[in-house]
C-alpha positions in Angstrom: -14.8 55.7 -59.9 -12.2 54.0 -61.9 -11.5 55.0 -65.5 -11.7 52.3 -68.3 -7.8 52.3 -69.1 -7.2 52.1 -64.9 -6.5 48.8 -63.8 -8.1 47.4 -60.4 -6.1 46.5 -57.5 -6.0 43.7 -55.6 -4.7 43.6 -52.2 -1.7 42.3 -51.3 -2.7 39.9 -48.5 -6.2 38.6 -50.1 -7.5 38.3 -46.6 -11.8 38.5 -46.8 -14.6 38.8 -44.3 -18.1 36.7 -45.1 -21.5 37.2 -43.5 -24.4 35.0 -43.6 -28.0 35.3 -41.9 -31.0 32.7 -42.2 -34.3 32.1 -40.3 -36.8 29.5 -39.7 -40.0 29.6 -38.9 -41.0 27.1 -35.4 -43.6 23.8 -37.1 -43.3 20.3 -37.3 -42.1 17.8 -34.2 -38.6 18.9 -32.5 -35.7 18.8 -31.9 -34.2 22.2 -33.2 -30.8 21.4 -34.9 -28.4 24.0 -34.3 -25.0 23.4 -35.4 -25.6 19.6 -36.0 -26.5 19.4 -32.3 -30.4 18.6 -31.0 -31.3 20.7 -28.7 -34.6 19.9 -27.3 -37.5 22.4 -28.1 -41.2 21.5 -28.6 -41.2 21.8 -32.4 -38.8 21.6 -35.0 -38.5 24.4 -38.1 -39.9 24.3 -41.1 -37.2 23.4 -43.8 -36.1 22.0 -46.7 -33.0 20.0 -44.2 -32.9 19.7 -41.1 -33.3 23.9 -40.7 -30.2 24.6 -39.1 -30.1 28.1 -39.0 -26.7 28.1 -37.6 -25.0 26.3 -40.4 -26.9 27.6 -43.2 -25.4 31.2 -42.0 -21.9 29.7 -41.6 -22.7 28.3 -45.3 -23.8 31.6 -46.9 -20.8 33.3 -45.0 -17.8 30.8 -45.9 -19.6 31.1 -49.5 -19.7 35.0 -49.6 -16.3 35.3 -48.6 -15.3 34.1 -51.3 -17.6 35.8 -53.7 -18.5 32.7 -55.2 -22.2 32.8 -54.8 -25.0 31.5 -51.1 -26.4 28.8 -50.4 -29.3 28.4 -52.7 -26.9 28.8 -55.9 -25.3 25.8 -54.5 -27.8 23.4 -52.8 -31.8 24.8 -53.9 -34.0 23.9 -52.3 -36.6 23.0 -55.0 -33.7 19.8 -55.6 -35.0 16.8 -54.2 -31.8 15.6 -53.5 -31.6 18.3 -50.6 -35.0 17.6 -48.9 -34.1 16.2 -45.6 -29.8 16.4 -45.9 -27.8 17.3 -42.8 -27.1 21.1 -42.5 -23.5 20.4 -41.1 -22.4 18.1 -44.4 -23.1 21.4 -46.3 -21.3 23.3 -44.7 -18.4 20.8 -45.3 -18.9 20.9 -49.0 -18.7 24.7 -48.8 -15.7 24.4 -46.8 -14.6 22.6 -49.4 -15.1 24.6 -52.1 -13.4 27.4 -50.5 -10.3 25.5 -50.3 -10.4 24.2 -53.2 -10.1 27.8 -54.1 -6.8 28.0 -52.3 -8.6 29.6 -49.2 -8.4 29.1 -45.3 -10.6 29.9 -42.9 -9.2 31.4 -39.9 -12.1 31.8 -37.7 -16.2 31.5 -37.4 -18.3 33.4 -34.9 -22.0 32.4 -34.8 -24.9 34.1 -33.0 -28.1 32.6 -32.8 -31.0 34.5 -31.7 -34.0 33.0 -30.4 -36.1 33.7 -27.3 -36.6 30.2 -25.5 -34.5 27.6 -27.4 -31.5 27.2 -24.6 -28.0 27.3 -26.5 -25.9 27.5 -23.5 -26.2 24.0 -22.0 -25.2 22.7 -25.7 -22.4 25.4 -26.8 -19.4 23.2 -26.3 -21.1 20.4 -28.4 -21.9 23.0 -30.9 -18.8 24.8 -31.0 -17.1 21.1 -31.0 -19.9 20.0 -34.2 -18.7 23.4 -36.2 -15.1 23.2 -35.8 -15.0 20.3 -37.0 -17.1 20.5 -40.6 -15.0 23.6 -40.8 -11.6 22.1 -40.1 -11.1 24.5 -36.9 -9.7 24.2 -33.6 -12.8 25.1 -31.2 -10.6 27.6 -29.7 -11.1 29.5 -33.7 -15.5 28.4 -33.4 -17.2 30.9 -31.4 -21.4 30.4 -30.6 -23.0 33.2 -29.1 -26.9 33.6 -28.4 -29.3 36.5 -27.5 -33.2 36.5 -27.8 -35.2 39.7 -28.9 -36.4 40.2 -24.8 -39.6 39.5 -26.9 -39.7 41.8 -29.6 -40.8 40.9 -33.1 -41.2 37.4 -34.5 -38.2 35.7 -32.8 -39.5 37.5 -29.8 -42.8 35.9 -30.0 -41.8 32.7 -30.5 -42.6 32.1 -33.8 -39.2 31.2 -35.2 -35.6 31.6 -34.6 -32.6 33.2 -37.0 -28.5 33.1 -36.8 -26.2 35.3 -37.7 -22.4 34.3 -38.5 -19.1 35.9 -39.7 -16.5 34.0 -41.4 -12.6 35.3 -42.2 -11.3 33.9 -45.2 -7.3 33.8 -46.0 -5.3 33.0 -49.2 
């Protein structure tokens, strides 16, 4: 523990790590939107935007990088003027933000876990959509999926959830 009359360090490369989660529940007509991309599913999410779980994550990670607050400190979702917005142009304002901070992002990896909604004929296009909004060659975007092999709520069906990790340099 430091001492009141210790200063605190600071590194000398300010190089941060982000995370970011977020969920939807399955309701409403399709497609699912993941990572600005439709990929066809027999219903939608339930969301204030379009529910793209994917880009929310990349969102609360770019954002929790750099330790300036998620995703609903930014865009809530009791505003009206976020009912219905595009995930993907969020994730370009918190891109944004972060640069305007005097960050880069070096590289985003993405998992999305959901039992039947198919990422793999779409990943390209995905990994193509994300690079872009965060300024990326694809070859720095990674999109990865699993499914639960039916366990829990994913594993039912019921929803579907992402998981991403964001590296931040200054």
């Amino acid at each position: 523990m430091l001492e009141p009359s210790q200063p605190q360090r600071t590194a000398v490369a300010d190089q941060r790590v982000g995370f970011g989660y977020d969920a939807h529940r399955f309701g409403g007509p399709g497609p699912v939107i993941l990572c600005g991309v439709p990929v066809d599913h027999d219903s939608g999410v339930m969301a204030t935007s379009d529910g793209d779980v994917a880009a929310h994550a990349v969102c609360d990670a770019v954002l929790g990088a750099a330790a300036i607050g998620d995703l609903g400190a930014f865009f809530p979702s009791n505003d009206p003027q976020w009912h219905g917005v595009r995930s993907m142009d969020l994730v370009a304002k918190c891109v944004t933000m972060v640069f305007d901070r005097g960050y880069d992002i070096s590289n985003v990896d993405v998992t999305i876990v959901a039992q039947n909604v198919m990422v793999a004929p779409h990943r390209d296009d995905m990994k193509a959509e994300l690079a872009r909004a965060v300024r990326l060659a694809p070859m720095n975007v990674s999109v990865k999926a699993t499914t639960t092999d039916g366990l829990g709520w994913i594993g039912a069906g019921e929803g579907l959830a992402a998981f991403a990790v964001v590296n931040l340099t200054r």
